[in-house]
N, C-alpha and C positions, 0 to 999 in steps of 0.2 A: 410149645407148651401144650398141656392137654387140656380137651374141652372136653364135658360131662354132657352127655344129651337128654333131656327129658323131656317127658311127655305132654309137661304144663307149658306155661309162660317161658320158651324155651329161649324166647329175644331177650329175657332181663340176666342171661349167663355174661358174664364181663369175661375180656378178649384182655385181659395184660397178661396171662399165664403164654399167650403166646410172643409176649413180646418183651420183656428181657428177662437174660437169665433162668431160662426157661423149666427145666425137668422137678424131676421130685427125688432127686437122691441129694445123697448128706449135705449139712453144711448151716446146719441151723445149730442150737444148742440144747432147742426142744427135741424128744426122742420120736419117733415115725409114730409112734400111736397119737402123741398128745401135739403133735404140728397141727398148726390149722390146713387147710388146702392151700396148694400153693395159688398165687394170685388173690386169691379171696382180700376183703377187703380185713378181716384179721391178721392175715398174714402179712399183708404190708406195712401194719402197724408194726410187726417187729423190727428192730433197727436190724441195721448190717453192723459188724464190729471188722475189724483190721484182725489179722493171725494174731492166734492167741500160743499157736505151736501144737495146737490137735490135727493139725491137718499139713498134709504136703506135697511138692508139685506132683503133676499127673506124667513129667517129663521128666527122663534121666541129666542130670551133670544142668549147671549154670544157664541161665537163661539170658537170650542171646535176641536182641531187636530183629522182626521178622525184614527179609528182604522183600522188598516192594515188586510185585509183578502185576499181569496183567489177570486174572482165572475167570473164568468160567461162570457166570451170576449163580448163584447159589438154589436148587432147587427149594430150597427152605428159607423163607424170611424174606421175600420179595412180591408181596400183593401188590397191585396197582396203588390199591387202598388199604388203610385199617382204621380201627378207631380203638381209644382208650378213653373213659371219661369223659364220653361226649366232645371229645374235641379228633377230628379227622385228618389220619396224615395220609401223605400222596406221596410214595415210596418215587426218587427220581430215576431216569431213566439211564443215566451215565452223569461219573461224580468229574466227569475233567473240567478242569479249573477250577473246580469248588474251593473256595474259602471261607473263614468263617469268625467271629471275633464272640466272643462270650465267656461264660463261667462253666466251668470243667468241677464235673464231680466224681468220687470213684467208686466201687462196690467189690466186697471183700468176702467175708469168710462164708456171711448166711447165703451166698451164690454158688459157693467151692463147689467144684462138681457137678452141679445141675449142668443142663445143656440149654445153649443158646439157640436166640433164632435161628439160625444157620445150619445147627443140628450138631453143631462141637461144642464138646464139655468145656465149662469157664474152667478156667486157671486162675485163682488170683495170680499168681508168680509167674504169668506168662505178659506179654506186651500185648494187649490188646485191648478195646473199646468196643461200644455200645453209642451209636446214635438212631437216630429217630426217622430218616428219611433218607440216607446215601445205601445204593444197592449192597449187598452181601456178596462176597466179600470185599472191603477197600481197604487200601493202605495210605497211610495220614502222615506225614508230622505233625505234630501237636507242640507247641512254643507255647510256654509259660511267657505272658508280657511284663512282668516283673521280675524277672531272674534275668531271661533269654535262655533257660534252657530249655533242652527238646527233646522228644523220642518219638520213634516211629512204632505208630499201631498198625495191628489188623483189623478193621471193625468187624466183628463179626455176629453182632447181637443187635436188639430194639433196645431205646428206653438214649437218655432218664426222661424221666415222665413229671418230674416235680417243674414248678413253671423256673424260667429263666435260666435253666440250665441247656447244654448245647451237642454236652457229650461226659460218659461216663467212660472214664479208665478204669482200667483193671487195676487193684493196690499194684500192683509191681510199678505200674507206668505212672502213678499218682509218686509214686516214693521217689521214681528217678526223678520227678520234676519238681520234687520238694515240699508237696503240700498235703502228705496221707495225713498229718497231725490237725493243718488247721482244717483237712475237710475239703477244697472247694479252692480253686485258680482263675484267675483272668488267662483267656489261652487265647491264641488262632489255630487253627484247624485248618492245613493245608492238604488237599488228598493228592498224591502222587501215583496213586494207580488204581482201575477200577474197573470193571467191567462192564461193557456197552450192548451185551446179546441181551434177549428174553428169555427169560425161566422158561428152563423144557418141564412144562405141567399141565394137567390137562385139568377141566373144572369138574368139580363135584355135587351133584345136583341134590345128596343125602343131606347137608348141613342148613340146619336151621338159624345159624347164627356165621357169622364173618368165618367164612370155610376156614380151615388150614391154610397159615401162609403158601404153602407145597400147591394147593389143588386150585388156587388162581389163576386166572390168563391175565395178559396185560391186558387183551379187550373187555375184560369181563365188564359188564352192567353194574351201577351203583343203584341201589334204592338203601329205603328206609323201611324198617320192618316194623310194623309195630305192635304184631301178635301173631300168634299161631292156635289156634281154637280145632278141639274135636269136634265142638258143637258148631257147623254152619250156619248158626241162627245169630248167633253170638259173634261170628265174624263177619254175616253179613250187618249187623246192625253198627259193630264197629268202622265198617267200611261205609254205611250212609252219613254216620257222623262225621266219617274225617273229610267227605266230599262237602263238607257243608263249611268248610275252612281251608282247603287247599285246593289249587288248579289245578295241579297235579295228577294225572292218570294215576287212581287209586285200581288194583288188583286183589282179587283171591286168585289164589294157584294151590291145589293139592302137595300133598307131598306124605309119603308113606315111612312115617317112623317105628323102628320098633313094633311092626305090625299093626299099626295106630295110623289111619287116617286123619291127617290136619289139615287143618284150612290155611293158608299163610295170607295175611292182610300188609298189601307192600302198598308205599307211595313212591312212585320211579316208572320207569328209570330217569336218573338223572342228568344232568350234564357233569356235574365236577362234585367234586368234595367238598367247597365252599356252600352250596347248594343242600346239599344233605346237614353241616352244620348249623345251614337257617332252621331246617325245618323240625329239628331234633329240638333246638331252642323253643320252637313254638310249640312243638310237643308239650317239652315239658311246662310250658306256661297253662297247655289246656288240661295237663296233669291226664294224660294220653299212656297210662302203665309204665313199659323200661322200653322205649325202642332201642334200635340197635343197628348200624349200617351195617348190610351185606353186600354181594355182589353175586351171580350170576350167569 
């Protein structure tokens, strides 16, 4: 999904445009002038709705449950880390023997066509899913615990992101398991193939906010960002106040935007993602701007 760079407070840009359902082509019922941006927090207020019949698969002839193999991690959709709404996921390294027991939800037509983390266009009418932490690409059975029926996904996307949900299907795979009407299943989530390499990418030292899933290493450095200032005066005084609350090796580091000199104010590097979560919390209790986990 796409990130906007700017010149200001560039830490308070929100990272879900990169993680599920990603692009900006059709599938809303607002027209491209009057959509809000996709990701924005307007735009998520818009519900998804199930086909309404304006729209139709991207694939010729009947759709057909993907066979399960082993591919390649995905050069898109596999950061060590991300974050969405202050809370930090830790993308895993290999899905074998992953299981998983929860509430299955699915997303539909306001999706059609944009493109997933992974860099393929959703389908609703294809077998496929969206979770939150299993590398890109896997393949799942997913068991309805109240029927016992099943289909097999590709995961190929981020999300859902609402709490207590565990995995989003695509309507096609919500239908086959019988619950597009009421919305939302008691499932287990078995992955039957996955991929165990590291994303071929190299890091990006341009972005001032949680790079590109793409431009990640698995080693990359976690901090916490909590500003970007043209004025050094303004981020060095930011950076005496947060040393007056954290133990944490506080940092400025330049970085040349848009032909614009910034100062970047990190507290990092960290050990884990649990870690970045504390301090994000404490942020916001000292009411510390928007920070924003990156990596490095």
């Amino acid at each position: 999904m796409l990130i906007k760079q700017t010149t200001q407070f560039i830490s308070a840009l929100t990272l879900l445009g990169i993680l599920s359902a990603c692009t900006t082509t059709s599938g809303g019922r607002e027209s491209d002038d009057d959509a809000p941006e996709y990701g924005s927090a307007a735009d998520r207020k818009i519900p998804d709705y199930a086909p309404d019949g304006t729209a139709s698969s991207f694939q010729d002839g009947p759709a057909s449950e993907p066979t399960p193999r082993v591919e390649e991690k995905s050069p898109f959709g596999n950061p060590p880390y991300y974050e969405v709404d202050g809370v930090v996921y830790h993308v895993l390294a290999n899905g074998y023997g992953y299981t998983e027991e929860g509430i299955a939800s699915w997303y539909g037509q306001k999706f059609h066509g944009r493109r997933t983390s992974s860099g393929e266009v959703y389908d609703m009418y294809q077998y496929t899913a969206a979770h939150k932490t299993l590398p890109l690409p896997s393949y799942a059975r997913v068991t309805n615990i109240d029927t016992g029926g099943s289909v097999i996904v590709k995961i190929n996307d981020r999300g859902p992101f609402a709490k207590n949900r565990i995995i989003d299907l695509s309507y096609a795979a919500a239908k086959k398991l019988g619950y597009e009407k009421r919305g939302t299943a008691r499932v287990e989530v078995k992955v039957l193939a996955s991929p165990d390499g590291a994303q071929k990418a190299s890091n990006s030292d341009g972005e001032l906010e949680i790079p590109p899933m793409e431009q990640q290493q698995d080693n990359a450095e976690l901090y916490v960002q909590v500003g970007a200032f043209a004025d050094e005066m303004k981020a060095d005084t930011l950076a005496s106040r947060l040393r007056e609350h954290f133990r944490q090796p506080i940092s400025l580091t330049p970085i040349e935007v848009n032909g614009q000199r910034l100062q970047r104010v990190r507290i990092g590097p960290l050990e884990d993602a649990r870690a970045a979560e504390a301090i994000l919390s404490q942020l916001k209790q000292y009411s510390f701007g928007s920070p924003r986990v990156v990596t490095d």
